[in-house]
N, C-alpha and C positions, 0 to 999 in steps of 0.2 A: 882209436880213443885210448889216452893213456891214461894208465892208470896208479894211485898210490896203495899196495896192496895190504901196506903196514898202518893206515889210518882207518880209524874208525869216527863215522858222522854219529854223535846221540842226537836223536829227537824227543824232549820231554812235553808230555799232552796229557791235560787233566779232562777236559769236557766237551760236549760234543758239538758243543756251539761254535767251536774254532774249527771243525771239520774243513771248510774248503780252505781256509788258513794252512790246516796241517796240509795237505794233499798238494798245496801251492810248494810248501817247504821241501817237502820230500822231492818233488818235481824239480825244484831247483838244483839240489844236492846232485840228482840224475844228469843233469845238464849238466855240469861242470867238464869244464876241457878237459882235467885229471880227475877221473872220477876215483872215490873211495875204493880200501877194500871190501867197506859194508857199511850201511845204514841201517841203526840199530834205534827203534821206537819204542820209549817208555811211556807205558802208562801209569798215572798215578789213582790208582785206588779206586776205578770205573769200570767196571765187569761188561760192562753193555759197550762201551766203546772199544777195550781191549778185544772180543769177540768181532766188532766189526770193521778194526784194524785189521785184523788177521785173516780178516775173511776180502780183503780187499789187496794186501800188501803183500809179496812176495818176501819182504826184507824182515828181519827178525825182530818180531815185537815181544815185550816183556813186561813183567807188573813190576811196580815196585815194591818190594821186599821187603821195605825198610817204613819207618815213619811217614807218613801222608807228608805232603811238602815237595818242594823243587830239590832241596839236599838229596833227599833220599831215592828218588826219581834220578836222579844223576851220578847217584851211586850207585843203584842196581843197575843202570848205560852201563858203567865201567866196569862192574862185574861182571855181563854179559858182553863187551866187547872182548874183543880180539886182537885187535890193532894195538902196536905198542905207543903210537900216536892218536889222540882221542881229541875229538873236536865237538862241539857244542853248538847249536844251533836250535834258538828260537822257533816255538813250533807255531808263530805267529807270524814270522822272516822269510824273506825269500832272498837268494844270496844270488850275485851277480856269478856270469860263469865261470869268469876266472877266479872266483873267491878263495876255493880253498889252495888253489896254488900259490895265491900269493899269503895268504897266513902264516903257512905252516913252510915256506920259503927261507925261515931264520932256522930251519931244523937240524941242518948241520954241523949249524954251532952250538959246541957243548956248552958254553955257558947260557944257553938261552933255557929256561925253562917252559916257556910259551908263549903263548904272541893274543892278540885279539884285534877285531878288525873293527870299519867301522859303520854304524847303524844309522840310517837314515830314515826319517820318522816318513810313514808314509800317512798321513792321515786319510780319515775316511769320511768327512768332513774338511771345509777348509781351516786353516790353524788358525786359531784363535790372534788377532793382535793385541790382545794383553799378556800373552803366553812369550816369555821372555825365551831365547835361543840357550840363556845360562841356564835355563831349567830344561833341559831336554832329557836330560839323564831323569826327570819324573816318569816320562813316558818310556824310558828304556834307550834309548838315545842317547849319540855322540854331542856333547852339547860345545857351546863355544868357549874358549878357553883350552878345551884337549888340546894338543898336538897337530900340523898341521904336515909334520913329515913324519919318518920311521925312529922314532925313539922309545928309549928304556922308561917304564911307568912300573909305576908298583901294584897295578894291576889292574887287565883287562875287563872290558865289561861281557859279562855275562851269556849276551846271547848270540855274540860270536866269540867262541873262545877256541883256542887250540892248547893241550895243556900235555907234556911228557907222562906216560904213562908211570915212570919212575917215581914220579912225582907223590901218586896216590899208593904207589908199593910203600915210600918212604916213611908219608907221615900220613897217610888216612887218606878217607873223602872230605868231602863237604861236612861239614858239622852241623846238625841239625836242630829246630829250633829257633836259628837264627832269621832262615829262608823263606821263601812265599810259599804261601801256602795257601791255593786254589787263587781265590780275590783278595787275601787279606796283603796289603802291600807291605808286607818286611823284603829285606832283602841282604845286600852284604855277604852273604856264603861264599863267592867267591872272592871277595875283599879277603876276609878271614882267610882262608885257603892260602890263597898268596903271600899273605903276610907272612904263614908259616913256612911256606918255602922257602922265603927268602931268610926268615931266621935261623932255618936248618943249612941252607946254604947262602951266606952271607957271600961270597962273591960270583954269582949266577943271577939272573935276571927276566923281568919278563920285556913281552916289546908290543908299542901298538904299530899296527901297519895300517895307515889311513885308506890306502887304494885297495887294502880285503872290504869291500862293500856289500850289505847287505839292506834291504831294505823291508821296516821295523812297521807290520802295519799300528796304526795307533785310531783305536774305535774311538765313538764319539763320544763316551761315556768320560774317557779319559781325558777329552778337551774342556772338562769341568771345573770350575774356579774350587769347587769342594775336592775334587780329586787331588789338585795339586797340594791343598793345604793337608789330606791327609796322607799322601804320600809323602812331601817333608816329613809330618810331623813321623810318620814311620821309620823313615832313616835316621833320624837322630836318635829312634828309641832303637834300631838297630845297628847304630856306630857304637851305642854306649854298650852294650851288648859283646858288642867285637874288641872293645878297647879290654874289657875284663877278662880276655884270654890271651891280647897279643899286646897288651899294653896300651897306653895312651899314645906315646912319643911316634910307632909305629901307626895306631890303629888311627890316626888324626892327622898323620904328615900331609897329606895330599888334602886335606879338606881345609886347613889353614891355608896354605897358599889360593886354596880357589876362594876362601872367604875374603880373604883380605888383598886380595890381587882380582881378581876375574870379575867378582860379583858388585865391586866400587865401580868398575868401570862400566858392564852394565848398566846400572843405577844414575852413574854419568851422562852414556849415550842416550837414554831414554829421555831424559831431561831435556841431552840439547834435542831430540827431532823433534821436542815439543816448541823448546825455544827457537827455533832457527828452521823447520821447514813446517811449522802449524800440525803435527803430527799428534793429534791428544791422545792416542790410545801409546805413545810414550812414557807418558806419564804412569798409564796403567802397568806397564812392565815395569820401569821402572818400582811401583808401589809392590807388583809383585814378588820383586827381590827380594826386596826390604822384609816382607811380612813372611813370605817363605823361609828366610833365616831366622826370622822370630820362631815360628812354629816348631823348624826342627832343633833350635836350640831348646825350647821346651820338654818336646819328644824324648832328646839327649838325658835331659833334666828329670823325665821320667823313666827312661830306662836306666838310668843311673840306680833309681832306690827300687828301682820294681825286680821281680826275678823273671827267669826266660820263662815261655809259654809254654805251658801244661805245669809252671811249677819245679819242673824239670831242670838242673844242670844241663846243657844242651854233651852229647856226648859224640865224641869222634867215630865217623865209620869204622868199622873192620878193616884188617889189614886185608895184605894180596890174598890168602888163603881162604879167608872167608869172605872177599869178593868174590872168588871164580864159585866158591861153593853155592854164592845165591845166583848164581847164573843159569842161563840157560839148561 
Protein backbone atom coordinates (compact mmCIF):
# COMPACT_ATOMS: atom_id res chain seq x y z
CA UNK A 1 0.00 0.00 0.00
CA UNK A 2 1.38 3.29 -0.94
CA UNK A 3 1.39 5.83 0.96
CA UNK A 4 1.30 9.99 0.98
CA UNK A 5 3.33 10.50 4.17
CA UNK A 6 3.22 14.49 3.87
CA UNK A 7 -0.69 14.62 3.80
CA UNK A 8 -2.90 15.09 6.44
CA UNK A 9 -6.96 13.91 6.04
CA UNK A 10 -9.09 16.47 8.81
CA UNK A 11 -12.25 14.93 9.95
CA UNK A 12 -14.57 17.54 11.53
CA UNK A 13 -17.71 15.95 13.75
CA UNK A 14 -19.88 17.80 15.99
CA UNK A 15 -22.63 15.09 17.27
CA UNK A 16 -23.21 11.81 17.95
CA UNK A 17 -26.00 11.18 15.65
CA UNK A 18 -23.62 11.03 12.65
CA UNK A 19 -21.61 8.30 14.42
CA UNK A 20 -21.83 5.50 11.80
CA UNK A 21 -21.48 8.49 9.14
CA UNK A 22 -18.27 9.38 10.91
CA UNK A 23 -16.89 5.76 11.25
CA UNK A 24 -18.13 5.18 7.42
CA UNK A 25 -15.59 8.43 6.61
CA UNK A 26 -12.85 7.32 8.41
CA UNK A 27 -13.13 3.82 6.90
CA UNK A 28 -13.10 5.21 3.57
CA UNK A 29 -9.91 7.57 4.20
CA UNK A 30 -8.27 3.81 5.33
CA UNK A 31 -9.16 2.33 2.10
CA UNK A 32 -7.58 4.64 -0.29
CA UNK A 33 -4.93 3.03 -2.74
CA UNK A 34 -2.49 6.07 -1.28
CA UNK A 35 -3.23 6.23 1.97
CA UNK A 36 -2.47 9.31 4.27
CA UNK A 37 0.23 10.10 6.51
CA UNK A 38 -2.59 10.60 9.25
CA UNK A 39 -6.10 11.09 9.80
CA UNK A 40 -6.63 13.58 12.25
CA UNK A 41 -10.44 13.94 13.94
CA UNK A 42 -11.95 17.05 15.14
CA UNK A 43 -14.28 17.59 17.46
CA UNK A 44 -16.34 20.45 17.95
CA UNK A 45 -17.41 21.33 21.47
CA UNK A 46 -18.83 17.43 22.60
CA UNK A 47 -16.88 16.07 25.53
CA UNK A 48 -19.06 12.74 25.34
CA UNK A 49 -18.26 12.10 21.76
CA UNK A 50 -14.62 13.36 21.95
CA UNK A 51 -14.18 10.61 24.88
CA UNK A 52 -15.77 7.96 22.55
CA UNK A 53 -13.77 8.80 19.56
CA UNK A 54 -10.90 8.28 21.33
CA UNK A 55 -11.86 5.33 22.94
CA UNK A 56 -12.53 3.70 19.54
CA UNK A 57 -9.98 5.37 17.09
CA UNK A 58 -6.33 4.87 16.92
CA UNK A 59 -5.81 8.17 14.73
CA UNK A 60 -5.56 11.33 16.50
CA UNK A 61 -8.57 12.98 17.78
CA UNK A 62 -8.68 16.72 18.93
CA UNK A 63 -11.09 19.36 20.41
CA UNK A 64 -11.56 22.42 19.06
CA UNK A 65 -9.85 25.11 20.47
CA UNK A 66 -11.23 27.77 18.96
CA UNK A 67 -14.90 29.27 18.43
CA UNK A 68 -17.81 26.37 18.38
CA UNK A 69 -18.39 26.30 14.40
CA UNK A 70 -16.73 24.26 11.29
CA UNK A 71 -13.97 27.43 11.02
CA UNK A 72 -12.66 26.75 14.15
CA UNK A 73 -12.93 22.85 14.02
CA UNK A 74 -10.77 23.19 10.95
CA UNK A 75 -8.44 25.23 12.45
CA UNK A 76 -7.53 23.31 15.34
CA UNK A 77 -7.27 19.95 12.16
CA UNK A 78 -4.52 22.16 10.91
CA UNK A 79 -2.93 23.01 13.99
CA UNK A 80 -2.89 19.50 14.94
CA UNK A 81 -1.74 18.19 11.67
CA UNK A 82 1.43 17.54 10.41
CA UNK A 83 1.26 17.07 6.87
CA UNK A 84 2.30 19.97 4.91
CA UNK A 85 -0.65 18.94 2.59
CA UNK A 86 -4.10 19.10 4.50
CA UNK A 87 -7.24 17.64 3.03
CA UNK A 88 -10.70 18.00 4.31
CA UNK A 89 -13.27 15.74 4.28
CA UNK A 90 -16.93 15.63 5.39
CA UNK A 91 -17.54 13.63 8.48
CA UNK A 92 -20.84 12.76 6.62
CA UNK A 93 -18.79 11.59 3.06
CA UNK A 94 -17.37 8.55 2.23
CA UNK A 95 -14.66 9.03 -0.67
CA UNK A 96 -14.12 6.59 -3.41
CA UNK A 97 -10.63 4.76 -3.13
CA UNK A 98 -8.78 6.47 -5.50
CA UNK A 99 -10.02 9.95 -4.07
CA UNK A 100 -7.20 11.38 -2.48
CA UNK A 101 -4.84 10.52 -5.29
CA UNK A 102 -6.57 11.99 -7.61
CA UNK A 103 -7.09 15.41 -5.63
CA UNK A 104 -4.09 16.22 -4.45
CA UNK A 105 -2.52 14.93 -8.12
CA UNK A 106 -2.27 18.84 -9.27
CA UNK A 107 0.48 18.97 -6.05
CA UNK A 108 3.35 19.41 -8.05
CA UNK A 109 2.45 22.27 -9.52
CA UNK A 110 3.53 25.30 -7.67
CA UNK A 111 0.87 27.49 -8.96
CA UNK A 112 -1.76 25.36 -7.70
CA UNK A 113 -2.87 26.29 -4.27
CA UNK A 114 -5.49 23.28 -3.97
CA UNK A 115 -7.80 21.42 -5.67
CA UNK A 116 -11.48 19.94 -4.44
CA UNK A 117 -13.22 17.10 -5.59
CA UNK A 118 -16.49 16.06 -6.42
CA UNK A 119 -19.68 15.31 -3.99
CA UNK A 120 -22.26 13.11 -4.91
CA UNK A 121 -25.47 13.51 -3.10
CA UNK A 122 -26.29 10.21 -1.64
CA UNK A 123 -29.71 10.57 -0.39
CA UNK A 124 -31.32 8.59 2.37
CA UNK A 125 -34.48 8.83 0.89
CA UNK A 126 -35.30 9.13 -2.71
CA UNK A 127 -34.60 12.86 -4.19
CA UNK A 128 -37.10 14.80 -4.26
CA UNK A 129 -38.42 15.70 -8.14
CA UNK A 130 -39.04 19.13 -7.41
CA UNK A 131 -35.46 19.43 -6.03
CA UNK A 132 -33.78 21.01 -9.01
CA UNK A 133 -29.95 19.42 -9.81
CA UNK A 134 -28.93 23.57 -9.93
CA UNK A 135 -29.49 23.44 -6.26
CA UNK A 136 -27.40 20.61 -5.16
CA UNK A 137 -24.82 22.69 -3.58
CA UNK A 138 -27.92 23.28 -0.71
CA UNK A 139 -27.35 19.76 0.39
CA UNK A 140 -23.56 20.12 0.01
CA UNK A 141 -23.20 18.90 -3.46
CA UNK A 142 -21.63 19.32 -6.97
CA UNK A 143 -24.54 20.81 -8.55
CA UNK A 144 -25.02 21.24 -12.41
CA UNK A 145 -23.57 23.90 -14.03
CA UNK A 146 -19.77 23.17 -12.18
CA UNK A 147 -17.29 21.86 -14.50
CA UNK A 148 -17.51 18.73 -16.10
CA UNK A 149 -13.47 18.34 -16.76
CA UNK A 150 -10.30 19.42 -14.55
CA UNK A 151 -10.25 23.22 -14.36
CA UNK A 152 -9.31 26.32 -12.49
CA UNK A 153 -12.44 27.62 -10.06
CA UNK A 154 -12.24 30.15 -7.52
CA UNK A 155 -12.96 27.69 -5.10
CA UNK A 156 -13.44 24.30 -4.09
CA UNK A 157 -16.36 23.00 -2.25
CA UNK A 158 -15.79 22.31 1.25
CA UNK A 159 -16.24 18.92 2.00
CA UNK A 160 -13.60 17.62 -0.18
CA UNK A 161 -11.06 19.92 -0.20
CA UNK A 162 -7.28 19.70 -0.48
CA UNK A 163 -5.46 22.95 0.45
CA UNK A 164 -1.33 23.78 0.70
CA UNK A 165 -0.38 23.98 4.05
CA UNK A 166 1.40 27.35 3.03
CA UNK A 167 -1.52 28.63 2.58
CA UNK A 168 -2.87 28.84 6.23
CA UNK A 169 1.10 29.85 7.31
CA UNK A 170 0.48 32.72 4.84
CA UNK A 171 -2.82 34.35 5.55
CA UNK A 172 -4.62 32.53 8.53
CA UNK A 173 -7.42 29.89 8.88
CA UNK A 174 -10.89 29.82 8.10
CA UNK A 175 -12.37 33.06 9.48
CA UNK A 176 -14.94 32.43 11.90
CA UNK A 177 -18.40 33.61 12.24
CA UNK A 178 -19.00 33.20 8.79
CA UNK A 179 -19.20 29.13 9.00
CA UNK A 180 -21.79 26.35 10.07
CA UNK A 181 -22.31 26.07 13.07
CA UNK A 182 -23.72 22.73 14.38
CA UNK A 183 -27.52 22.84 12.20
CA UNK A 184 -27.54 26.35 11.62
CA UNK A 185 -26.77 26.43 7.74
CA UNK A 186 -24.23 29.48 7.18
CA UNK A 187 -21.56 28.66 5.25
CA UNK A 188 -18.74 30.23 2.75
CA UNK A 189 -15.54 29.90 5.07
CA UNK A 190 -14.00 28.27 2.53
CA UNK A 191 -15.37 30.78 -0.28
CA UNK A 192 -13.63 33.50 1.87
CA UNK A 193 -10.51 31.59 2.50
CA UNK A 194 -9.95 31.18 -1.21
CA UNK A 195 -10.56 34.37 -2.15
CA UNK A 196 -7.86 35.53 0.01
CA UNK A 197 -5.38 33.37 -1.40
CA UNK A 198 -5.91 34.26 -4.44
CA UNK A 199 -5.53 37.95 -3.56
CA UNK A 200 -2.33 37.36 -1.73
CA UNK A 201 -1.27 35.45 -4.67
CA UNK A 202 -2.85 36.83 -7.77
CA UNK A 203 -1.18 34.45 -10.20
CA UNK A 204 -1.75 30.75 -8.41
CA UNK A 205 -4.84 29.11 -8.38
CA UNK A 206 -7.17 26.59 -7.09
CA UNK A 207 -8.57 23.38 -9.39
CA UNK A 208 -11.76 21.09 -9.35
CA UNK A 209 -10.88 17.62 -10.30
CA UNK A 210 -14.37 16.01 -11.08
CA UNK A 211 -12.98 12.10 -10.99
CA UNK A 212 -11.79 12.93 -6.95
CA UNK A 213 -15.40 11.55 -5.88
CA UNK A 214 -16.79 11.42 -2.83
CA UNK A 215 -20.06 10.49 -1.97
CA UNK A 216 -22.22 13.17 0.35
CA UNK A 217 -24.85 11.39 2.44
CA UNK A 218 -27.96 13.74 2.32
CA UNK A 219 -30.60 12.89 5.47
CA UNK A 220 -34.18 13.17 4.93
CA UNK A 221 -34.52 16.13 6.84
CA UNK A 222 -32.61 18.00 4.17
CA UNK A 223 -35.00 16.85 1.32
CA UNK A 224 -37.26 19.57 2.81
CA UNK A 225 -38.95 22.33 0.64
CA UNK A 226 -38.33 24.38 4.24
CA UNK A 227 -34.72 23.40 4.24
CA UNK A 228 -33.99 24.55 0.95
CA UNK A 229 -35.62 27.86 1.37
CA UNK A 230 -33.63 28.36 4.57
CA UNK A 231 -30.37 27.23 3.27
CA UNK A 232 -30.74 29.83 0.20
CA UNK A 233 -31.84 32.21 2.39
CA UNK A 234 -28.47 31.38 4.49
CA UNK A 235 -26.11 31.96 1.78
CA UNK A 236 -27.03 35.13 0.69
CA UNK A 237 -26.80 36.32 4.34
CA UNK A 238 -23.53 34.47 4.15
CA UNK A 239 -22.10 35.79 0.68
CA UNK A 240 -23.02 39.33 1.89
CA UNK A 241 -20.92 38.62 4.97
CA UNK A 242 -17.81 37.36 2.64
CA UNK A 243 -18.39 40.34 0.12
CA UNK A 244 -17.34 42.88 3.35
CA UNK A 245 -13.98 41.29 3.66
CA UNK A 246 -12.94 40.31 0.16
CA UNK A 247 -15.12 42.77 -1.76
CA UNK A 248 -18.10 42.48 -3.96
CA UNK A 249 -16.25 42.17 -7.44
CA UNK A 250 -14.44 38.92 -6.03
CA UNK A 251 -16.86 37.80 -3.32
CA UNK A 252 -19.89 37.59 -6.35
CA UNK A 253 -17.66 36.52 -9.48
CA UNK A 254 -18.87 33.05 -9.65
CA UNK A 255 -22.53 33.57 -8.34
CA UNK A 256 -23.25 36.07 -11.20
CA UNK A 257 -22.30 33.72 -13.91
CA UNK A 258 -24.33 30.78 -12.08
CA UNK A 259 -27.36 33.38 -11.69
CA UNK A 260 -27.59 34.51 -14.90
CA UNK A 261 -26.05 31.60 -16.97
CA UNK A 262 -26.88 28.08 -15.09
CA UNK A 263 -30.00 28.97 -13.25
CA UNK A 264 -32.13 30.41 -16.75
CA UNK A 265 -31.48 27.47 -18.11
CA UNK A 266 -32.62 25.26 -15.50
CA UNK A 267 -35.80 27.20 -15.20
CA UNK A 268 -35.94 26.68 -19.17
CA UNK A 269 -35.45 22.86 -19.01
CA UNK A 270 -38.04 22.45 -16.26
CA UNK A 271 -40.52 24.08 -18.46
CA UNK A 272 -39.90 22.10 -21.51
CA UNK A 273 -40.14 18.39 -19.57
CA UNK A 274 -43.34 19.76 -18.54
CA UNK A 275 -44.09 21.13 -22.07
CA UNK A 276 -42.78 18.26 -24.35
CA UNK A 277 -42.67 14.84 -22.15
CA UNK A 278 -45.86 15.73 -19.54
CA UNK A 279 -43.33 15.87 -16.64
CA UNK A 280 -45.38 18.29 -13.90
CA UNK A 281 -43.06 17.97 -11.16
CA UNK A 282 -40.76 20.35 -13.96
CA UNK A 283 -42.58 22.87 -13.42
CA UNK A 284 -42.02 22.46 -9.58
CA UNK A 285 -38.14 22.69 -10.16
CA UNK A 286 -38.35 24.99 -12.40
CA UNK A 287 -40.54 27.21 -9.59
CA UNK A 288 -37.96 26.16 -7.25
CA UNK A 289 -35.21 28.18 -8.94
CA UNK A 290 -37.02 30.94 -9.23
CA UNK A 291 -37.92 31.30 -5.54
CA UNK A 292 -34.60 29.99 -4.29
CA UNK A 293 -32.91 33.13 -5.84
CA UNK A 294 -35.58 35.13 -4.46
CA UNK A 295 -34.94 34.01 -0.95
CA UNK A 296 -31.21 34.14 -1.04
CA UNK A 297 -31.25 37.56 -2.60
CA UNK A 298 -33.30 38.60 0.37
CA UNK A 299 -30.85 36.75 2.81
CA UNK A 300 -28.05 38.91 0.72
CA UNK A 301 -30.21 41.80 1.49
CA UNK A 302 -30.20 41.04 5.09
CA UNK A 303 -26.95 40.35 5.73
CA UNK A 304 -25.99 43.30 3.95
CA UNK A 305 -27.42 45.67 7.08
CA UNK A 306 -27.20 42.91 9.83
CA UNK A 307 -23.67 42.43 11.53
CA UNK A 308 -21.97 38.85 11.89
CA UNK A 309 -23.08 36.39 14.61
CA UNK A 310 -22.40 36.85 18.25
CA UNK A 311 -22.21 40.65 17.10
CA UNK A 312 -18.75 40.05 16.58
CA UNK A 313 -16.42 41.20 13.68
CA UNK A 314 -15.67 37.76 12.56
CA UNK A 315 -11.72 37.52 13.17
CA UNK A 316 -8.96 35.66 11.30
CA UNK A 317 -7.16 32.41 12.91
CA UNK A 318 -3.81 32.65 14.30
CA UNK A 319 -0.92 32.33 12.32
CA UNK A 320 1.54 29.02 12.13
CA UNK A 321 2.82 29.69 15.81
CA UNK A 322 -0.11 29.68 17.33
CA UNK A 323 -1.72 26.85 15.27
CA UNK A 324 0.96 24.35 16.26
CA UNK A 325 0.64 25.77 20.02
CA UNK A 326 -3.23 24.69 19.99
CA UNK A 327 -2.20 21.51 18.85
CA UNK A 328 -1.89 18.42 20.12
Amino acid sequence: MRSMTDTSVVVCTYTEDRWHDLVAAIESVQRQTRRPGEIVVVVDHNPSLLSRIRASFAHPVVENTGERGLSGARNSGIAAARGSEIVFLDDDAVAEPDWLDLLVARRRDAQVLGAGGALEPLWQHKRPQWFPDEFDWVVGCSYRGMPTETTVVRNPLGGSMWIRREVFDAIGGFRSGIGRHGTRPLGCEETELCIRARQRWPDRCFVYEPSARVHHRVPAVRARWSYLTARCFAEGVSKAHVTRFVGARDGLAAERAYVLNTLPRGVARGIQDTLTRGDATGLARAASIIVGVLVAAAGYLVGRWSRLPGGQQAGLAPGRAALHNAGR
